[in-house]
C-alpha angles and dihedrals in degrees: 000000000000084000091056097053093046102057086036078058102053095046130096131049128092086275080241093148095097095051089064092077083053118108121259099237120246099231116095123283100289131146126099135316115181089002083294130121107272134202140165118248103152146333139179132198111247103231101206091051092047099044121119086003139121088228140045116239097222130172122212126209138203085207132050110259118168115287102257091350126118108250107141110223126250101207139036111294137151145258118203141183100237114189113246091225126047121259135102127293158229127201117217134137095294093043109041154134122248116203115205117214143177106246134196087252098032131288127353134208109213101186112205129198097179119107143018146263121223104200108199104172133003115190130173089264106033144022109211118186137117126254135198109191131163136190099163137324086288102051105047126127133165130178146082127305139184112187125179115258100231109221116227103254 
């Protein structure tokens, strides 16, 4: 009975764990959002979301939007959880990616905790790193990112 319950235990998951020790490719943040052709075109930290946090709360866009400003997107794009200070990542519940995606009923919010973030510089004006992060087969992007830190005004 003990036998039953330990292989029962090990079971479930994508089997993702191996892919963490992959590295993050050099091209620019690409994959699919929505079950659509990504790709990075711009993104910004939201400082009021960000402040007093160990992570920025920054949105990614597959379209250029101005830098801190409040265009709304018009495609499918990502809000992610990036690490104030550089270093390699995890994701999990509490650092994650969020894909944004047109729904039947409106948007939806499709949370993902695999993957990771590699963080290689944060300045004043800009956070630089590379992410793989996957949802499905349809919400998966890798790649590396810089996004503006917005300034509280």
């Amino acid at each position: 009975m003990a036998f039953v319950f330990l292989v029962c235990a090990c079971g479930g998951g994508r089997g993702d764990d191996d892919d963490d020790d992959l590295p993050i490719p050099e091209a620019t943040l690409a994959g699919q959002v929505g079950a659509e052709g990504w790709e990075l075109a711009g993104g910004y930290t939201n400082a009021f979301l960000s402040e007093g946090e160990a992570e920025f709360f920054a949105e990614l866009y597959a379209e250029q939007l101005e830098p801190c400003g409040f265009e709304t997107p018009t495609r499918p794009h990502l809000i992610a959880s990036i690490p104030k200070e550089p270093g390699e990542y995890s994701l999990s519940l509490s650092l994650n990616a969020t894909f944004v995606i047109e729904g039947a009923d409106g948007p939806e919010n499709l949370v993902a905790t695999d993957g990771r973030i590699v963080v290689d510089e944060v300045t004043e004006s800009s956070v630089r790193g590379g992410m793989s992060v996957s949802y499905d087969d349809d919400n998966e992007v890798e790649g590396q990112f810089e996004v503006a830190v917005c300034a509280d005004e």
